[in-house]
N, C-alpha and C positions, 0 to 999 in steps of 0.2 A: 539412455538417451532421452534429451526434454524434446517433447513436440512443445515448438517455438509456438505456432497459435495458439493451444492450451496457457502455456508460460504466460501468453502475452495478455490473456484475455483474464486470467486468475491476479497478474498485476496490476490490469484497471480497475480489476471489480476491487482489490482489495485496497484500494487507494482512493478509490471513489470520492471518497468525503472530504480527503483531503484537497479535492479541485476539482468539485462537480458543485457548480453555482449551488444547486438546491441545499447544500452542507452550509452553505457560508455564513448562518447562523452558529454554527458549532464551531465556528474557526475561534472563536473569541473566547471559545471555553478554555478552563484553567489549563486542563490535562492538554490541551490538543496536540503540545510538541511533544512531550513523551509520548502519547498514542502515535503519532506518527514515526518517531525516533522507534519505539515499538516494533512496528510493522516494515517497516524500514528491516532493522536486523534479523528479521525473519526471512522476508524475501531473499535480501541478499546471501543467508545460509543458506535457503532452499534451492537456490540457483547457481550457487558456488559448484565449480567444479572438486570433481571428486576423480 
């Protein structure tokens, strides 16, 4: 079973950069949509039902 706060608090930390004003130097970096394309398909397997 996922504790939903847990879930919810490991998806903002691990997204952070992608929309936490202080990143928004890094938005402009080359990689930043694969890193987030990245973390994206992690999350969504980690939280897929099983």
């Amino acid at each position: 079973m996922v504790d939903a706060d847990r879930a919810g608090r490991t998806v903002l930390q691990a997204t952070a950069r992608f929309h936490h004003p202080a990143h928004a130097a890094e938005w402009a970096a080359p990689a930043v949509d694969d890193d987030l394309t990245a973390v994206i398909d992690v999350l969504l397997r980690g939280l897929g039902a099983r």
